[in-house]
C-alpha positions in Angstrom: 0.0 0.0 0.0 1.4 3.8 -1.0 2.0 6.1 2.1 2.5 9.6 2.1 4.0 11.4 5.0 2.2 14.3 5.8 4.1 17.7 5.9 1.7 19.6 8.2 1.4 18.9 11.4 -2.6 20.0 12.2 -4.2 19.8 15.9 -5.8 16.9 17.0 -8.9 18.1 16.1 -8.2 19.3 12.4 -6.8 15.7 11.7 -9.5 14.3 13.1 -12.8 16.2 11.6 -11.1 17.3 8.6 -7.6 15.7 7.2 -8.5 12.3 8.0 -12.2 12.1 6.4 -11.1 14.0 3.6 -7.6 11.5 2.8 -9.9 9.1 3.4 -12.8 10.4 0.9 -10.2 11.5 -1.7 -8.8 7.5 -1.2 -12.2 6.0 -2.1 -12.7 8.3 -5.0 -9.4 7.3 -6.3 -9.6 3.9 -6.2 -13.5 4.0 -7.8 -12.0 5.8 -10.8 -9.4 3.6 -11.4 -11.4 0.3 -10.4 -13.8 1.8 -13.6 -10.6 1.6 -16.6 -9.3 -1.7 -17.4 -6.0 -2.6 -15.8 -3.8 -1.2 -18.4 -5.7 2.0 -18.8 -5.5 2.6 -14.8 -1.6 1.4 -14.8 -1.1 4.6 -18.0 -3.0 6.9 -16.5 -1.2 6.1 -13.0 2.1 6.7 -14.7 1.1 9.5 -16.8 -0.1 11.5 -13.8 2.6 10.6 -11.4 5.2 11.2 -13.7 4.4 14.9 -14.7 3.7 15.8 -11.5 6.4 13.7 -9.2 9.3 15.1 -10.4 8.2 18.6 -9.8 7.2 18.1 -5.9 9.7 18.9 -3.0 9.9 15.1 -1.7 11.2 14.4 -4.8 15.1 16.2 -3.7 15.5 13.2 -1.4 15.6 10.9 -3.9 17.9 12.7 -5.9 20.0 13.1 -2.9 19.7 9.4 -2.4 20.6 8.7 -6.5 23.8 10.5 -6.1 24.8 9.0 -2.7 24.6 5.6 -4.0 25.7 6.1 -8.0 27.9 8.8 -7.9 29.1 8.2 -11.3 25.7 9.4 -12.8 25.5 12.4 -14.1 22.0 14.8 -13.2 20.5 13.2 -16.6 20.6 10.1 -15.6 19.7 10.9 -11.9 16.4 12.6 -13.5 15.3 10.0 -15.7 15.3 7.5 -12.7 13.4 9.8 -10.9 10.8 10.1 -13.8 10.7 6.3 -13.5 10.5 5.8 -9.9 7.2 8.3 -10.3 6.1 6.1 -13.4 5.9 3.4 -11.4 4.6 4.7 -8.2 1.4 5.8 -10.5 1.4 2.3 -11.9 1.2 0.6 -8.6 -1.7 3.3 -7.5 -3.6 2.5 -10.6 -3.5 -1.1 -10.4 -4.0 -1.5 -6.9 -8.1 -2.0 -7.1 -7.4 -4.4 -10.3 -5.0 -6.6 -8.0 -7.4 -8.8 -6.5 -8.9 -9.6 -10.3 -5.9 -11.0 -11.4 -5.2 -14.6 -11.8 -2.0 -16.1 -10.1 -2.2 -19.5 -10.2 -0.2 -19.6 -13.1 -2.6 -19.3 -15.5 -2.6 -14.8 -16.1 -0.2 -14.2 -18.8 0.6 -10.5 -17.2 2.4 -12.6 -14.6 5.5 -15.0 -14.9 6.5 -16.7 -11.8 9.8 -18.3 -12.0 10.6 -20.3 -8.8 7.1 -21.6 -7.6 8.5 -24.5 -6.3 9.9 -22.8 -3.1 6.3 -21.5 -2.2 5.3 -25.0 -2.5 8.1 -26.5 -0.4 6.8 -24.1 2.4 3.2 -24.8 1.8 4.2 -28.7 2.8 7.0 -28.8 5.5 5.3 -28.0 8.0 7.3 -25.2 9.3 7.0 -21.9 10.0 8.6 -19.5 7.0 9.7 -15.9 5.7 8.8 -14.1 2.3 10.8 -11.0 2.1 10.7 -8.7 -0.6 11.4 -4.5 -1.2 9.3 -1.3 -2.7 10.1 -2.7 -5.7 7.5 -2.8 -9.1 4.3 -3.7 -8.0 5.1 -5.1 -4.5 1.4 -5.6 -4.1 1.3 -9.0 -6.3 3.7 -11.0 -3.4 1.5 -11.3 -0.6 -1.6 -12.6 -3.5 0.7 -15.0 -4.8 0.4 -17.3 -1.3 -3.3 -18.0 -1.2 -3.3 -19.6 -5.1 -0.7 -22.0 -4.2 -2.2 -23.0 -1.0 -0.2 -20.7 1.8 -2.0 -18.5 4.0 0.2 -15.5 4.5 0.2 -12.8 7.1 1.6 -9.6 5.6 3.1 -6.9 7.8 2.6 -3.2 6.4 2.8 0.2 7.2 -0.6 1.3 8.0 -1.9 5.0 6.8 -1.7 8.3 8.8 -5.7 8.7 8.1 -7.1 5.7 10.0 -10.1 6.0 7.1 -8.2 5.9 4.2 -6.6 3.3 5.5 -9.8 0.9 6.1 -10.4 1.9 2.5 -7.2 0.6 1.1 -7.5 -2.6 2.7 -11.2 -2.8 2.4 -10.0 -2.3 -1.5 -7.4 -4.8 -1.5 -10.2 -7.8 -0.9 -7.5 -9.3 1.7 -8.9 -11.1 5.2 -8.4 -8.6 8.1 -6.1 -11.3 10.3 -3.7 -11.4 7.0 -2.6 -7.6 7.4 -0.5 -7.0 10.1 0.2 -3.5 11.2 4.0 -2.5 12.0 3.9 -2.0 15.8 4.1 -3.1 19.4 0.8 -5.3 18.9 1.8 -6.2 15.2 4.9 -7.6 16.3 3.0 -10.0 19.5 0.9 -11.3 16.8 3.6 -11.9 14.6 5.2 -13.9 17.1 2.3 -15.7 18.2 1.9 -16.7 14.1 5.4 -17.8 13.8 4.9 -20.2 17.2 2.1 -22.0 15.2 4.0 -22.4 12.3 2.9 -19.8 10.0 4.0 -17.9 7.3 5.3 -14.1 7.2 5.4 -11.9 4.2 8.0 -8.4 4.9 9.0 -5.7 2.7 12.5 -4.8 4.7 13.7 -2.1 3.1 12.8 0.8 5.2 14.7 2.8 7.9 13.6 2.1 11.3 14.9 4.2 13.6 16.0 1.7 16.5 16.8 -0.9 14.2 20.7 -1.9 13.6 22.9 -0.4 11.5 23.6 -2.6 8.4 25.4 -2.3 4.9 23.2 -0.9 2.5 25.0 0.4 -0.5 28.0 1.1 1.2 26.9 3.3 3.8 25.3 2.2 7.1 21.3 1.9 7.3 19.3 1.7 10.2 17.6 -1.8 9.3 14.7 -3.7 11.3 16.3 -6.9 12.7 12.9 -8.6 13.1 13.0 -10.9 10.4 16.5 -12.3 11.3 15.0 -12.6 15.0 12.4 -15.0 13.9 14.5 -16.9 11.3 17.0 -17.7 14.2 14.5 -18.0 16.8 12.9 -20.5 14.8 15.3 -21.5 12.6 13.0 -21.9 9.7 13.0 -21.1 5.9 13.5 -17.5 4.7 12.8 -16.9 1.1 13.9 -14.2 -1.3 11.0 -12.9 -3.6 11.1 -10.0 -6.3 8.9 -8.6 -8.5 9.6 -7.0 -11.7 7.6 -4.7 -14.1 8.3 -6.2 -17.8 6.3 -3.0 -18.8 3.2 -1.7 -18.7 0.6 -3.9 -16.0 3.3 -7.1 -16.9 5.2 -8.9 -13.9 7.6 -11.1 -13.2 7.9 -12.7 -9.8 11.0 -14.5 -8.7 11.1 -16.4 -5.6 14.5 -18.1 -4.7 15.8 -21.0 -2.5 15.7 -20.1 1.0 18.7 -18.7 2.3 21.5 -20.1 4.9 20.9 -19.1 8.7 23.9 -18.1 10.1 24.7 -19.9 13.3 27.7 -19.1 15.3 25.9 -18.9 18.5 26.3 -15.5 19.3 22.8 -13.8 18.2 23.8 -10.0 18.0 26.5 -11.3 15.4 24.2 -13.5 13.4 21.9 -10.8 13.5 23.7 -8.5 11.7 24.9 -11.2 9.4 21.9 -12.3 8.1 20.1 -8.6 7.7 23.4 -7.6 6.0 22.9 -10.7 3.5 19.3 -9.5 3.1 20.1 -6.2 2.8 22.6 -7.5 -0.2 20.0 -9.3 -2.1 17.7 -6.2 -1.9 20.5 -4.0 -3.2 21.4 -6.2 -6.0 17.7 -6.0 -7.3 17.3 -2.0 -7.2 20.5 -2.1 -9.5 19.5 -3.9 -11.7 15.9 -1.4 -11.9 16.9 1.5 -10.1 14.0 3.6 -11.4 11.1 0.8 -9.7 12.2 1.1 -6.3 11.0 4.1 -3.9 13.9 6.5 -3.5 11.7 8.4 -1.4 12.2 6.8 1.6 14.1 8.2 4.4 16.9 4.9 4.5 19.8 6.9 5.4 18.4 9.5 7.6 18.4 12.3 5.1 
């Protein structure tokens, strides 16, 4: 689901009467347009939209600060063509997001290749708990709907809005069971616990900054990183699996999910920790550089 921080900090009062009912208004009307255009038409007019005006908005200097931090051998052309791109997409994801729950991913929608099934079937029947971990990357929506078709119920952790009405739109869009979104948080992360203790199966998009996470390699520089998923994995020393989508172009996807990855296990937890969220952090950057303009450069990952 797309956040936007909000800039303005109104009273109690304002957000409550005023900013929240209309974000949340201004959501439902959104998604109603789009839900009446085909797919492709809502993924165009997403990307048509997001890239004229994107580019042109404020929040979009971080993102070029964060394209020359991390490819300091592109020149401003190259930085702004990315940045057209990362806005393309961003509209794409917004416009498809009421078409998501239409699409067919059992393997039989030819907008979506799946290369790797296999591993979501080998956690469907080992009867273990297990880890999907993915980025802001294409359409990230399309990984959590790709458990249910081959027979995995997944729990999905995600940011939830500022405007608590918007938000029930979004989700009340998204056709997903309430007890398969799980809120980032204090009470999130008790019922993720409690999921992983009866052997179910996580879904995390890790590449945000949390503030009192640990400081991991990202791109070169250190990133303050969530450790969460490497506290389960070693906790419970089950499978974590790599997962990427891809946009081939237009409302097209590709979703890659790998063999799961090697737990560290030198005994000392703190170390391991950092280990594996520093592998994870790897695979994560070696997917934005291969499509630098469909991952969110807006985000706050180093601070800046």
């Amino acid at each position: 689901m797309v956040r936007v921080d909000e800039r303005l900090t109104p009273s109690p009062w304002h957000k409550r009467f005023i900013t929240w009912p209309a974000a949340g208004g201004a959501t439902w009307l959104g998604i109603r347009l789009m839900e009446m255009l085909s797919i492709d038409s809502a993924s165009n007019l997403g990307g048509a939209i997001a890239r004229t005006i994107g580019p042109r908005l404020s929040v979009s200097n971080r993102a070029r600060r964060n394209l020359r931090d991390c490819f300091p051998e592109w020149d401003e052309a190259r930085i702004e063509e990315v940045v057209r791109e990362m806005w393309d997409n961003l509209g794409r994801v917004a416009g498809e997001f009421p078409h998501m729950r239409h699409l067919d991913l059992s393997g039989g929608d030819p907008r979506v290749e799946v290369v790797g099934r296999e591993h979501i079937h080998a956690l469907r029947d080992d009867g273990e708990a297990g880890i999907f971990f993915s980025a802001h990357l294409a359409n990230w929506e399309l990984l959590p709907r790709m458990a249910a078709p081959n027979g995995v119920k997944l729990h999905n952790v995600y940011r939830a809005m500022n405007a608590p009405l918007a938000d029930k739109v979004l989700r009340q869009s998204a056709g997903r069971h309430e007890d398969e979104l799980i809120p980032k948080g204090p009470s999130g992360a008790m019922r993720l616990a409690r999921i992983m203790r009866n052997r179910g199966h996580i879904a995390m998009l890790v590449d945000q900054k949390l503030n009192e996470g640990i400081d991991a390699p990202f791109f070169g520089r250190p990133a303050k990183t969530a450790p969460a998923l490497a506290v389960f994995a070693l906790k419970y020393r089950c499978p974590v699996v790599p997962a990427r989508v891809e946009r081939l172009g237009g409302a097209r996807f590709r979703v890659t999910f790998w063999p799961p990855m090697e737990l560290p296990n030198t005994g000392n937890i703190e170390a391991d920790t950092l280990s594996l969220m520093t592998v994870v952090n790897g695979w994560i950057e070696g997917w934005i550089r291969e499509t630098p303009g469909q991952w969110l450069w807006l985000h706050r990952r180093w601070g800046k």
